[in-house]
MOPAC internal coordinates of N, CA, C and O (Angstrom, degrees):
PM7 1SCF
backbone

  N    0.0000 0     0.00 0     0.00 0    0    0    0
  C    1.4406 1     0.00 0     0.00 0    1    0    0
  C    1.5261 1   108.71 1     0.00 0    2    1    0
  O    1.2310 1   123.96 1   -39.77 1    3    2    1
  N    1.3842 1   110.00 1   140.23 1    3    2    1
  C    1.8782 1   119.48 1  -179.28 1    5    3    2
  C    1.8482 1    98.45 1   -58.75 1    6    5    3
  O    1.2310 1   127.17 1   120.71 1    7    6    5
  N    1.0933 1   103.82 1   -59.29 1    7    6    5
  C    1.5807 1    87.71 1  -175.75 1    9    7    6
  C    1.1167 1   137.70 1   -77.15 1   10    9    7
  O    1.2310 1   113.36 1   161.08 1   11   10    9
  N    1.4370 1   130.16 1   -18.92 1   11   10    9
  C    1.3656 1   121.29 1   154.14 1   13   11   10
  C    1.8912 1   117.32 1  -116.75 1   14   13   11
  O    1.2310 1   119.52 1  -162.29 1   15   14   13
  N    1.0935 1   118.52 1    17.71 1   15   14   13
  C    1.3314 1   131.26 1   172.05 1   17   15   14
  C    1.3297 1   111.39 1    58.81 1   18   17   15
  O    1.2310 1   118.89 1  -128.58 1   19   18   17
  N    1.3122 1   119.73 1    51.42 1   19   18   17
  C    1.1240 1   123.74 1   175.65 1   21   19   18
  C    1.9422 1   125.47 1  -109.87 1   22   21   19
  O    1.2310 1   118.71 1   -49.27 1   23   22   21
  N    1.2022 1   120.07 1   130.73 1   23   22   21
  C    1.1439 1   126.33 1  -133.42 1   25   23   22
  C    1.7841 1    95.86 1  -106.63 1   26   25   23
  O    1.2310 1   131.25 1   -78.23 1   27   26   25
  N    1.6031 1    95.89 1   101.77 1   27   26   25
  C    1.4460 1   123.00 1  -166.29 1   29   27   26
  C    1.5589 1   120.03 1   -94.10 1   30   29   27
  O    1.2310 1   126.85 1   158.36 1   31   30   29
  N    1.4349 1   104.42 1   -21.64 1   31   30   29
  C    1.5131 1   122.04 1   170.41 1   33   31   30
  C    1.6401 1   118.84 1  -162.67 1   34   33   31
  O    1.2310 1   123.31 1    15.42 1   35   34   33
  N    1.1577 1   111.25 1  -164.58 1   35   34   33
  C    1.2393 1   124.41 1   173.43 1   37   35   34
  C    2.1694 1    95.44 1  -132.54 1   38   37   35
  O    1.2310 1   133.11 1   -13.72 1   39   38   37
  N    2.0194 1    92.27 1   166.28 1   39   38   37
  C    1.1232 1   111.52 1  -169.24 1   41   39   38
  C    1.2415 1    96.37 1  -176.87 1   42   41   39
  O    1.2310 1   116.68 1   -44.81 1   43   42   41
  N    1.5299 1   123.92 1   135.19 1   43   42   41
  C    1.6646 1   109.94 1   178.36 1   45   43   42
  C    1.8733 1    89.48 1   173.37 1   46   45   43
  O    1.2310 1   125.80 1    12.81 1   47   46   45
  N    1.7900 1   106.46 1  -167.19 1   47   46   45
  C    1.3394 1    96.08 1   173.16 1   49   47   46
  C    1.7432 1    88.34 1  -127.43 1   50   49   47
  O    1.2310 1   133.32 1   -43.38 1   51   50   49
  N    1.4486 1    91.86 1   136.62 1   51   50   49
  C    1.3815 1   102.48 1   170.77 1   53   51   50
  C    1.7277 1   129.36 1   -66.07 1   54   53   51
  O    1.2310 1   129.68 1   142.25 1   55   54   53
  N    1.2329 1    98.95 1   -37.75 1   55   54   53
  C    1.5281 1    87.67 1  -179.81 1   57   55   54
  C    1.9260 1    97.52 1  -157.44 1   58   57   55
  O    1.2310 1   113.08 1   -49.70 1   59   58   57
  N    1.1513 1   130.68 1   130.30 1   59   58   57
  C    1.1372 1   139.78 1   174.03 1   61   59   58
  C    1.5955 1   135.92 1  -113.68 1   62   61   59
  O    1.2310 1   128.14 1   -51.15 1   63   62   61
  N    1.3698 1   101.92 1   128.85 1   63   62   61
  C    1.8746 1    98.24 1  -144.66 1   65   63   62
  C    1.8712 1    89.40 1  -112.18 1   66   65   63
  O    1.2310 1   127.74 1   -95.14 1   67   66   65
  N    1.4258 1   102.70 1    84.86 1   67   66   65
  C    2.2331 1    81.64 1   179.05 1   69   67   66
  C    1.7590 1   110.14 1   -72.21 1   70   69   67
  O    1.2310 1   111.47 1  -166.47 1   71   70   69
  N    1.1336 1   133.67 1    13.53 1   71   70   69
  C    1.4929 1   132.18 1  -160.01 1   73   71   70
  C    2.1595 1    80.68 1  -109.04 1   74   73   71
  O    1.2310 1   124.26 1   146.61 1   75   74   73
  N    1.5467 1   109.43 1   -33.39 1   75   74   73
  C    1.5813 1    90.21 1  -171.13 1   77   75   74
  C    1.9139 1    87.09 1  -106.80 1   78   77   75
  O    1.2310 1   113.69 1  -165.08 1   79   78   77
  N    1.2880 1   129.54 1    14.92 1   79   78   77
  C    1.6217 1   122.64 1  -165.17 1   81   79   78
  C    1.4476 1   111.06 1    28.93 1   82   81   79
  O    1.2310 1   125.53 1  -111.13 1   83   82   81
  N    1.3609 1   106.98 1    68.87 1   83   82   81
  C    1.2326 1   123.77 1   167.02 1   85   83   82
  C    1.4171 1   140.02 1  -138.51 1   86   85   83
  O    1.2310 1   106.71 1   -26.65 1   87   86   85
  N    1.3803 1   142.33 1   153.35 1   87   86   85
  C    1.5798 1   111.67 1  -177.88 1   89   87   86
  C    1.6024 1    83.58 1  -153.30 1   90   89   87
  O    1.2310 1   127.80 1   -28.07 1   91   90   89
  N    1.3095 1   102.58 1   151.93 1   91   90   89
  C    1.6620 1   131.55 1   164.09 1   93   91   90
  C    1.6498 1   110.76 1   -85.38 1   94   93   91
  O    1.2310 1   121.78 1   -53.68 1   95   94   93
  N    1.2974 1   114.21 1   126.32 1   95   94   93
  C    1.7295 1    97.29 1   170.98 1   97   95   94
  C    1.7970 1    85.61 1  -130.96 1   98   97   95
  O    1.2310 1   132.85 1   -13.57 1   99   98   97
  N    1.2526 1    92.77 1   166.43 1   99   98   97
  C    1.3502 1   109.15 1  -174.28 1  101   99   98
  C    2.1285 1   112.39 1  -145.30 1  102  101   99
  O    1.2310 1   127.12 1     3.45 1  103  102  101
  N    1.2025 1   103.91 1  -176.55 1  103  102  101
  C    1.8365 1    85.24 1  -155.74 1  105  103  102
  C    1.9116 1    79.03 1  -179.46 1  106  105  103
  O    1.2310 1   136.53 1   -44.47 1  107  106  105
  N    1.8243 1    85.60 1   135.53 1  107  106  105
  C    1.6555 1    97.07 1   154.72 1  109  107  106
  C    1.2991 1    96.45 1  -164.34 1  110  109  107
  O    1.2310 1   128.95 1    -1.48 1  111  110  109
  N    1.4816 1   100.36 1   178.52 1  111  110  109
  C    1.8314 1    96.29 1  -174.23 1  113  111  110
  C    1.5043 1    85.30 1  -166.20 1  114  113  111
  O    1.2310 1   126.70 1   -16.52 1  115  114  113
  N    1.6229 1   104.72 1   163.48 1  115  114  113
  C    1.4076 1   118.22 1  -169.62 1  117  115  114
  C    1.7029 1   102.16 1   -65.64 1  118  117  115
  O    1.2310 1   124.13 1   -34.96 1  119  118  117
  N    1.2964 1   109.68 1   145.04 1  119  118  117
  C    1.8077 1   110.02 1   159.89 1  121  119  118
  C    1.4684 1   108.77 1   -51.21 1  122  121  119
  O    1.2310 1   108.60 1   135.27 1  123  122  121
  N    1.0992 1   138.94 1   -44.73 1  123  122  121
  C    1.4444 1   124.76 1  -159.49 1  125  123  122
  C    1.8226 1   104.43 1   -84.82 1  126  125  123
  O    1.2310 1   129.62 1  -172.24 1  127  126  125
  N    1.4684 1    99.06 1     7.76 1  127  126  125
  C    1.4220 1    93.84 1   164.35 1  129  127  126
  C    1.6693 1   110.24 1  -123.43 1  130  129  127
  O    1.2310 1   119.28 1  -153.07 1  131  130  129
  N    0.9579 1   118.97 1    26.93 1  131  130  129
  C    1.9008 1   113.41 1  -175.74 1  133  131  130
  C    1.7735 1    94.32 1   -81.01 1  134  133  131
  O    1.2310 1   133.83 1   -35.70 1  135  134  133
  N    1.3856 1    90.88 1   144.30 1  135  134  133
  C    1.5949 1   112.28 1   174.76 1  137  135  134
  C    1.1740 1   129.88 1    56.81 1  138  137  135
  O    1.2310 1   126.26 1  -139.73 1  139  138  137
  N    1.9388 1   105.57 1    40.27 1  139  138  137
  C    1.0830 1   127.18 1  -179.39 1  141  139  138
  C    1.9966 1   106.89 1   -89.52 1  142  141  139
  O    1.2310 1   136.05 1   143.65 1  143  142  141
  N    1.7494 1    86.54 1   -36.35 1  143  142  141
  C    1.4654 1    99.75 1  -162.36 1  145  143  142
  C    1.4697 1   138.32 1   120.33 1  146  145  143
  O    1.2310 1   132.85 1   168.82 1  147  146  145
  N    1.4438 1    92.77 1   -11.18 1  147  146  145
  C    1.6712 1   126.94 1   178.47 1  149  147  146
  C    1.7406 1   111.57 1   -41.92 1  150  149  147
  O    1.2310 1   130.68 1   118.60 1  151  150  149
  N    1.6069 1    97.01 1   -61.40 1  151  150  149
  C    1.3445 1   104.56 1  -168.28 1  153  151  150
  C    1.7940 1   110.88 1   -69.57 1  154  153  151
  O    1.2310 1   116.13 1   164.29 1  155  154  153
  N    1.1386 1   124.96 1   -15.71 1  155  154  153
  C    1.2701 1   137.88 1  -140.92 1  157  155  154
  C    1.5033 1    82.36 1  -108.26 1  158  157  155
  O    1.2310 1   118.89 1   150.40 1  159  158  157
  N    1.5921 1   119.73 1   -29.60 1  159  158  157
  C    1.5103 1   112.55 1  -163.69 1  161  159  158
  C    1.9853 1   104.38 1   -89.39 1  162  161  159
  O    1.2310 1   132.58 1   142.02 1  163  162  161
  N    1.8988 1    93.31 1   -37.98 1  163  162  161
  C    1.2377 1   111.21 1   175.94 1  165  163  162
  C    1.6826 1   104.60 1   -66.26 1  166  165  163
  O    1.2310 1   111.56 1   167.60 1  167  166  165
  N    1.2086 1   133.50 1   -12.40 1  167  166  165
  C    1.5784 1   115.39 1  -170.03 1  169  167  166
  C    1.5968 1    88.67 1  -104.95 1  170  169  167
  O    1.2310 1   113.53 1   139.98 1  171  170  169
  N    1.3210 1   129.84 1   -40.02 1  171  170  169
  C    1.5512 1   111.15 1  -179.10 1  173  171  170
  C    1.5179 1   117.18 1   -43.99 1  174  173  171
  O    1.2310 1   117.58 1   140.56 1  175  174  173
  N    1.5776 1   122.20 1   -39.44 1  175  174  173
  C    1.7049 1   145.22 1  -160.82 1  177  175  174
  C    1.6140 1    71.71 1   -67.25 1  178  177  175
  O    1.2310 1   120.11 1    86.55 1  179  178  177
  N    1.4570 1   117.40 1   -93.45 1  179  178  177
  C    1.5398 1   124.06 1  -176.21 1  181  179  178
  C    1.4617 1   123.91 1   -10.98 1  182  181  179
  O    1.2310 1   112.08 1   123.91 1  183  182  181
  N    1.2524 1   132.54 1   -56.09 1  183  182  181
  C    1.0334 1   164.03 1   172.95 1  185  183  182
  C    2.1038 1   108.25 1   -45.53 1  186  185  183
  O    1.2310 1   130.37 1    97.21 1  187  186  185
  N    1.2670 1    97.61 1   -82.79 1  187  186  185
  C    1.4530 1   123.48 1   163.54 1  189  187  186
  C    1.6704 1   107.33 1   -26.92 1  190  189  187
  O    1.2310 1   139.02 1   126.82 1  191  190  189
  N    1.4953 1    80.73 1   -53.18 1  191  190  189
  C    2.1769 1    86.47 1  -169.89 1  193  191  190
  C    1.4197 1   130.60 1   -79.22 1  194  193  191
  O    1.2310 1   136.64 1   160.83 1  195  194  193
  N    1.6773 1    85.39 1   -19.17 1  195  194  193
  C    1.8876 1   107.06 1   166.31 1  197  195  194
  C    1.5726 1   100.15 1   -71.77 1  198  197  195
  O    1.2310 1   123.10 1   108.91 1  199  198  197
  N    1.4219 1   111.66 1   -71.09 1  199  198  197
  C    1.5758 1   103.33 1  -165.73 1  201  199  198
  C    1.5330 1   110.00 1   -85.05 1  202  201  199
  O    1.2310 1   112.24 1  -147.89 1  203  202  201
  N    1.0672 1   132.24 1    32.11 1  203  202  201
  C    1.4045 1   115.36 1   169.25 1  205  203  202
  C    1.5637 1    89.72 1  -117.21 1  206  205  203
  O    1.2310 1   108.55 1   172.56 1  207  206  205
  N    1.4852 1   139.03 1    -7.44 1  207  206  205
  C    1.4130 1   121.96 1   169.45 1  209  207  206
  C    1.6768 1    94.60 1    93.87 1  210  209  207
  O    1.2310 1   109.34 1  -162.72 1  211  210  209
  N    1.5116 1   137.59 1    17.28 1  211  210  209
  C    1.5111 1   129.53 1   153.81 1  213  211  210
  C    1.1225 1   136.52 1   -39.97 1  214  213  211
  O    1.2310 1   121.28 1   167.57 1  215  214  213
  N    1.5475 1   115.15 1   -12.43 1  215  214  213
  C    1.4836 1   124.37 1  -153.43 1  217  215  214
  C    1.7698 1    92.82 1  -125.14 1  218  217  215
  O    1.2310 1   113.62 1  -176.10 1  219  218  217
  N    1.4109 1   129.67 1     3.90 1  219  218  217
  C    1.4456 1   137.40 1  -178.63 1  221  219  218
  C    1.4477 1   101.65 1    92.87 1  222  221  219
  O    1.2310 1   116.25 1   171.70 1  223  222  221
  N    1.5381 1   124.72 1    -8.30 1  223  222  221
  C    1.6433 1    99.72 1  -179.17 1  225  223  222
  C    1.5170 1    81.10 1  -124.71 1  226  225  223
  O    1.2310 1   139.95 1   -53.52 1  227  226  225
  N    1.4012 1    78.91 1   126.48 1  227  226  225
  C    2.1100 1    98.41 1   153.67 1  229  227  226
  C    1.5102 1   111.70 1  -104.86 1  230  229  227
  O    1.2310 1   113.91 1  -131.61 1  231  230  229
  N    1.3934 1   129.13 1    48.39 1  231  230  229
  C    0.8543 1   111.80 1   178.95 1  233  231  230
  C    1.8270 1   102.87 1  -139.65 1  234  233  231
  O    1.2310 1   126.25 1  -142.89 1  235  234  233
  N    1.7134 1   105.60 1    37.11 1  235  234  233
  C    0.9647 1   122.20 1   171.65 1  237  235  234
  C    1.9334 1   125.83 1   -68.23 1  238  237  235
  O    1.2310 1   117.23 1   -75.52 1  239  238  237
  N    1.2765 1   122.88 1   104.48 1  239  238  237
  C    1.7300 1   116.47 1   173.72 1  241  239  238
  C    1.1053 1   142.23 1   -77.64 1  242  241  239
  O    1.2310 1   136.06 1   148.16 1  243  242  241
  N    1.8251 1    86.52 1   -31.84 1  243  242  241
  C    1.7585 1   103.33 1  -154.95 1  245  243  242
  C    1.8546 1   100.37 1  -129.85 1  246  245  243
  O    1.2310 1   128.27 1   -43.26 1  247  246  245
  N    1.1513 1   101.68 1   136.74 1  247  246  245
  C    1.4977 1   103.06 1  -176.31 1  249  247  246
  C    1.0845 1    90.23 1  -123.39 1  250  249  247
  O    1.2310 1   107.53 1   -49.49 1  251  250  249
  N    1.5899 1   140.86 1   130.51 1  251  250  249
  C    1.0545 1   143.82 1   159.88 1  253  251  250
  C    1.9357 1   110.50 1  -108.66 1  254  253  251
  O    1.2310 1   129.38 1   -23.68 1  255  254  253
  N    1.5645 1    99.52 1   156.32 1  255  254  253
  C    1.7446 1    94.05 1   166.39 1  257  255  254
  C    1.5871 1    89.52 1  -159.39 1  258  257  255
  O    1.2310 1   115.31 1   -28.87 1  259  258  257
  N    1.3875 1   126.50 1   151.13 1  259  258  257
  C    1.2736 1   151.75 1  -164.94 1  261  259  258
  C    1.7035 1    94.63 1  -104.77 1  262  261  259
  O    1.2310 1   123.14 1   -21.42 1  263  262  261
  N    1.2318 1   111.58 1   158.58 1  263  262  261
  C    1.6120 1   123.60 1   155.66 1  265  263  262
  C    1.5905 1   115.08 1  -138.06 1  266  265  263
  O    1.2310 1   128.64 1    18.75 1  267  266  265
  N    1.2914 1   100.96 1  -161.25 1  267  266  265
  C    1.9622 1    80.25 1  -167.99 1  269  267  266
  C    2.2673 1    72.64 1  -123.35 1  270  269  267
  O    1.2310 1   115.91 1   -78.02 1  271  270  269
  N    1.2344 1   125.37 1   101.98 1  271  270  269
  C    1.6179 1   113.39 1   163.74 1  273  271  270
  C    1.3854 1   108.52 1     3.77 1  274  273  271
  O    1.2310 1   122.05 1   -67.35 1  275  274  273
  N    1.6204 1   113.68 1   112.65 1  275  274  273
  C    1.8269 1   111.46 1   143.24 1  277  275  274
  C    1.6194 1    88.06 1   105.52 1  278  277  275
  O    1.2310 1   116.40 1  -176.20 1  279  278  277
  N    1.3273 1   124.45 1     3.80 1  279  278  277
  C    1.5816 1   117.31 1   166.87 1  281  279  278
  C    1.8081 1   105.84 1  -110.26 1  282  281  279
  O    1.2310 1   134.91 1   -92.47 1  283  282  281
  N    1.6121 1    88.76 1    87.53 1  283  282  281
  C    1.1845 1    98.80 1  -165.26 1  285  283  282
  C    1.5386 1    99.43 1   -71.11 1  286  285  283
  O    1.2310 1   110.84 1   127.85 1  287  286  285
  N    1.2840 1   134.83 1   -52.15 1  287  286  285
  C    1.6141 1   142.69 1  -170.50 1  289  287  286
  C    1.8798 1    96.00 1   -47.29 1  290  289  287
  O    1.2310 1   118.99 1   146.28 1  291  290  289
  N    1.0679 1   119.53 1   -33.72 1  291  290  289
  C    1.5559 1   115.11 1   176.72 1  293  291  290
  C    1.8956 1    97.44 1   -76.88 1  294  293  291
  O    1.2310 1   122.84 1   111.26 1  295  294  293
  N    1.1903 1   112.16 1   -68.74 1  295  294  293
  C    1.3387 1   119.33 1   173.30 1  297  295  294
  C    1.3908 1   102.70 1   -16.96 1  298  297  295
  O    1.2310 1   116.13 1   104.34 1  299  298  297
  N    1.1833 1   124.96 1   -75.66 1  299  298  297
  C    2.0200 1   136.91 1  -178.72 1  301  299  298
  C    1.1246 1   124.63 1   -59.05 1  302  301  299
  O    1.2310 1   122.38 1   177.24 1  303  302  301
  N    1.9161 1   113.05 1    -2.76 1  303  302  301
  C    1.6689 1   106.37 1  -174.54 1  305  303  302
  C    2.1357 1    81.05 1   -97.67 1  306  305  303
  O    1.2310 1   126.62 1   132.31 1  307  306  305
  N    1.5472 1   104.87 1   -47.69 1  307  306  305
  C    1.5294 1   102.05 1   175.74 1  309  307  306
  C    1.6656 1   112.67 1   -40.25 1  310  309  307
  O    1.2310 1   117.32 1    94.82 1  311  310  309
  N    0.9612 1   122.70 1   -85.18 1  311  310  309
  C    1.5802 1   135.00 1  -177.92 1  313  311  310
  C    1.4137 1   110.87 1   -29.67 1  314  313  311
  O    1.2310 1   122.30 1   134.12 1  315  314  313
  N    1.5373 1   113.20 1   -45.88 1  315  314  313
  C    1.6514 1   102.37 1   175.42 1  317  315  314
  C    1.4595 1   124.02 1  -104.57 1  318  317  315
  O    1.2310 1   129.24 1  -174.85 1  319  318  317
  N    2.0563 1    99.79 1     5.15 1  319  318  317
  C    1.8411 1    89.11 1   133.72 1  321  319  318
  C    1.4796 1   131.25 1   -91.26 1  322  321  319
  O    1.2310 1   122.98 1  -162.16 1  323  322  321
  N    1.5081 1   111.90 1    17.84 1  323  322  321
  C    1.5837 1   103.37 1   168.76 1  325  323  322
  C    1.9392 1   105.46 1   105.14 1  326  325  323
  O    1.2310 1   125.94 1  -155.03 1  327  326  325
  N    1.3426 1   106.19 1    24.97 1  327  326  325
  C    1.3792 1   113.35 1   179.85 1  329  327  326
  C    1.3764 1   115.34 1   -93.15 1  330  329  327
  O    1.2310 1   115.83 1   -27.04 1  331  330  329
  N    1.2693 1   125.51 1   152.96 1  331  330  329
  C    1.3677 1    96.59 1  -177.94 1  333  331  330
  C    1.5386 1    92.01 1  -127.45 1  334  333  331
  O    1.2310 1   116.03 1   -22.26 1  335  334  333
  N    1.5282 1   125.15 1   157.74 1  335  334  333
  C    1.6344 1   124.20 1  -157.17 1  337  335  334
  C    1.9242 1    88.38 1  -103.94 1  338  337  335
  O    1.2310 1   120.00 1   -32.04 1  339  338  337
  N    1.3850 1   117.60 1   147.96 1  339  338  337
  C    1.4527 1   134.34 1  -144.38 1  341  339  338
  C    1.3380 1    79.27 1  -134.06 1  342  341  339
  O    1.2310 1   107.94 1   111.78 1  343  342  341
  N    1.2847 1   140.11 1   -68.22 1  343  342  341
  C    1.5839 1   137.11 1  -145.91 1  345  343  342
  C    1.1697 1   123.65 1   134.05 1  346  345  343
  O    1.2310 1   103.98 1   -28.53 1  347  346  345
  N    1.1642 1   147.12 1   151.47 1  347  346  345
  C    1.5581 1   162.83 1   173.12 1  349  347  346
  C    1.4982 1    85.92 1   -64.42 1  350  349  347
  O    1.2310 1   134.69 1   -49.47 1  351  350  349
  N    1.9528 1    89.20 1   130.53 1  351  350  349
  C    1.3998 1   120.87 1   165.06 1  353  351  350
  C    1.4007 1   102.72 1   -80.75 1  354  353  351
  O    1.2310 1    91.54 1   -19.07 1  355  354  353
  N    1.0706 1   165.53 1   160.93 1  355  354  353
  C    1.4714 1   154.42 1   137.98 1  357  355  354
  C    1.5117 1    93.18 1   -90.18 1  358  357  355
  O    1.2310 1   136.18 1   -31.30 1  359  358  357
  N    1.8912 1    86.28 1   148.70 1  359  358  357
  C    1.3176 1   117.07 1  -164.05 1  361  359  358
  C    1.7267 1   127.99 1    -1.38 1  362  361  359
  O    1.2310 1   132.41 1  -120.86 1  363  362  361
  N    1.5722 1    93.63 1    59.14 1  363  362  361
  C    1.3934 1   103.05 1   173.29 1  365  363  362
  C    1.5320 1   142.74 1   -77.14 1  366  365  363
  O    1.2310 1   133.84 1   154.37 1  367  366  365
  N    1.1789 1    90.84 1   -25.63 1  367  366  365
  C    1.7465 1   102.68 1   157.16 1  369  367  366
  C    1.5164 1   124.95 1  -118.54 1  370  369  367
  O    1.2310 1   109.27 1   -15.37 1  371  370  369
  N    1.2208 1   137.71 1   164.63 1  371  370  369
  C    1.5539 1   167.58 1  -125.90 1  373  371  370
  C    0.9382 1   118.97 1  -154.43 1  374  373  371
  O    1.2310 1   116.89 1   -94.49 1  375  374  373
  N    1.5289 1   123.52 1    85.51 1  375  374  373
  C    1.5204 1   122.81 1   166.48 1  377  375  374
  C    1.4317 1    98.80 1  -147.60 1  378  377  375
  O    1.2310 1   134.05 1   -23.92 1  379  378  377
  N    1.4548 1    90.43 1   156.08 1  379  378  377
  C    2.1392 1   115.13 1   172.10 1  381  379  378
  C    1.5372 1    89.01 1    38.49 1  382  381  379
  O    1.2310 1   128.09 1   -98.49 1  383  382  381
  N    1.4573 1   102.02 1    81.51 1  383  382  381
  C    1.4161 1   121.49 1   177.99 1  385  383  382
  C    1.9065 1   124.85 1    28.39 1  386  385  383
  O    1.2310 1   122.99 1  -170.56 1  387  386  385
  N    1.5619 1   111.88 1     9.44 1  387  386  385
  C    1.6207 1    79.99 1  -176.43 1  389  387  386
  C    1.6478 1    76.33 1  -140.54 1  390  389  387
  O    1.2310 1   122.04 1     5.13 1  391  390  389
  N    1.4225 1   113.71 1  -174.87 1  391  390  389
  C    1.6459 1   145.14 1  -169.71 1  393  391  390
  C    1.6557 1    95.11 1   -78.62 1  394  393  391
  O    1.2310 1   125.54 1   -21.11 1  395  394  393
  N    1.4320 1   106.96 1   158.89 1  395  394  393
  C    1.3406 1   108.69 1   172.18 1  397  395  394
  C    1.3873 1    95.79 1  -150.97 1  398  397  395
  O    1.2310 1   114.01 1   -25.51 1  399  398  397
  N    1.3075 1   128.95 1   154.49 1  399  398  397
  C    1.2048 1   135.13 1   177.34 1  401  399  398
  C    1.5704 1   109.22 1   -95.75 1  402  401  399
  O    1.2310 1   111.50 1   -37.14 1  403  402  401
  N    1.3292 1   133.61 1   142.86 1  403  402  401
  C    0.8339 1   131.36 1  -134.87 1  405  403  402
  C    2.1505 1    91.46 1  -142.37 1  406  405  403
  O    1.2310 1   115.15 1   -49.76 1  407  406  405
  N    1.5353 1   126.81 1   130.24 1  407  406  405
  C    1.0782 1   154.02 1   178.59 1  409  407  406
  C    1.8421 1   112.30 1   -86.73 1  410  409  407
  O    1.2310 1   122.85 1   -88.09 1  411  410  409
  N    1.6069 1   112.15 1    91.91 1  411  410  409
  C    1.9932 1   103.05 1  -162.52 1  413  411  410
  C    1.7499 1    77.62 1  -107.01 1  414  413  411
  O    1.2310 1   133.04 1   -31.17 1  415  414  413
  N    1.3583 1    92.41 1   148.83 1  415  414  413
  C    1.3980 1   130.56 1   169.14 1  417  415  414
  C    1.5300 1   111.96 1  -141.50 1  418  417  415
  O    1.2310 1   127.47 1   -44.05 1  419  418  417
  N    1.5928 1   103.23 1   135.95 1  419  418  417
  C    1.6470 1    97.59 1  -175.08 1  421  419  418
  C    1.6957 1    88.46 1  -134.64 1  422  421  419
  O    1.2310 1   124.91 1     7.10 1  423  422  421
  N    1.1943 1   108.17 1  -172.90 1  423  422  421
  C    1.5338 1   147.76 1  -142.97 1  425  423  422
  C    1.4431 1   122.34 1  -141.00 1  426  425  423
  O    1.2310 1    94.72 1  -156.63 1  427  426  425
  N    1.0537 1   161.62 1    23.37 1  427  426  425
  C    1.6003 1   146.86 1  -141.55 1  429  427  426
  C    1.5545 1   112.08 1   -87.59 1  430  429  427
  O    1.2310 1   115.98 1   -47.53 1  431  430  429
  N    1.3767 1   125.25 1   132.47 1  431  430  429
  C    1.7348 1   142.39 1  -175.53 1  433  431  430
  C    1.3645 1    76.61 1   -45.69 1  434  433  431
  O    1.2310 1    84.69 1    67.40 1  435  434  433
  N    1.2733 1   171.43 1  -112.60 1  435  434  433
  C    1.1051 1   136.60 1   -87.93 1  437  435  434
  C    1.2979 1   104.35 1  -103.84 1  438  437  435
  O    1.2310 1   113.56 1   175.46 1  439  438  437
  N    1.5913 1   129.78 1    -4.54 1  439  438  437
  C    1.1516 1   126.97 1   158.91 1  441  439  438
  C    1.4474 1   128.15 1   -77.82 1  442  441  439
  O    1.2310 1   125.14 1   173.09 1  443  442  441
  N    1.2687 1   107.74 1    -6.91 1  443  442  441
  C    1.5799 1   140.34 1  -170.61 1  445  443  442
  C    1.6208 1   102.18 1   -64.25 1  446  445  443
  O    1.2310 1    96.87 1   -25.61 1  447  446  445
  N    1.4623 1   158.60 1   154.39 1  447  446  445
  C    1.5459 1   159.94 1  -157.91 1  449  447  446
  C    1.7329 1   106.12 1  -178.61 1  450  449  447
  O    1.2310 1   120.10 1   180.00 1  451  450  449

């Protein structure tokens, strides 16, 4: 939080590929803060810093971000920054021992405003 600096979520890019100009970002935040607006403010900053070249490469295209199926309120912060939904990865990620299928939404600089 801006006024007492207290650390309510995460937001960042998970993994960044410059050979495909692409990057994964990923994002969570405490329950006692959902549907404040937080994440929606933190993914524009994200967003901005991929395609404006902040990080030394401007030669960023593809913004990707994952959801976990059926988290629609994450689903609606993507879509009304301009993501468009691609399809279920099957069992693309690994946690508390079993597969989970996984929800990709991407981004492209010229879809970018």
């Amino acid at each position: 939080m801006k006024d007492d600096e207290k650390l309510i979520g995460t937001c960042g890019f998970n993994s960044w590929n410059v050979a495909f100009r692409s990057t994964v970002i990923g994002y969570d935040i405490n329950r006692q803060y959902w549907g404040n607006g937080y994440i929606t403010e933190a993914l524009k900053h994200i967003i901005k810093i991929a395609f404006d070249g902040k990080l030394g490469c401007d030669i960023i295209n593809r913004i990707q971000a994952d959801t976990i199926p059926g988290n629609i309120a994450s689903e609606k912060v993507l879509l009304k920054l301009g993501f468009s939904e691609e399809g279920i990865r099957r069992q693309s990620a690994f946690w508390k021992n079993e597969y989970h299928d996984l929800k990709c939404f991407s981004l492209l600089r010229d879809e970018y405003t």
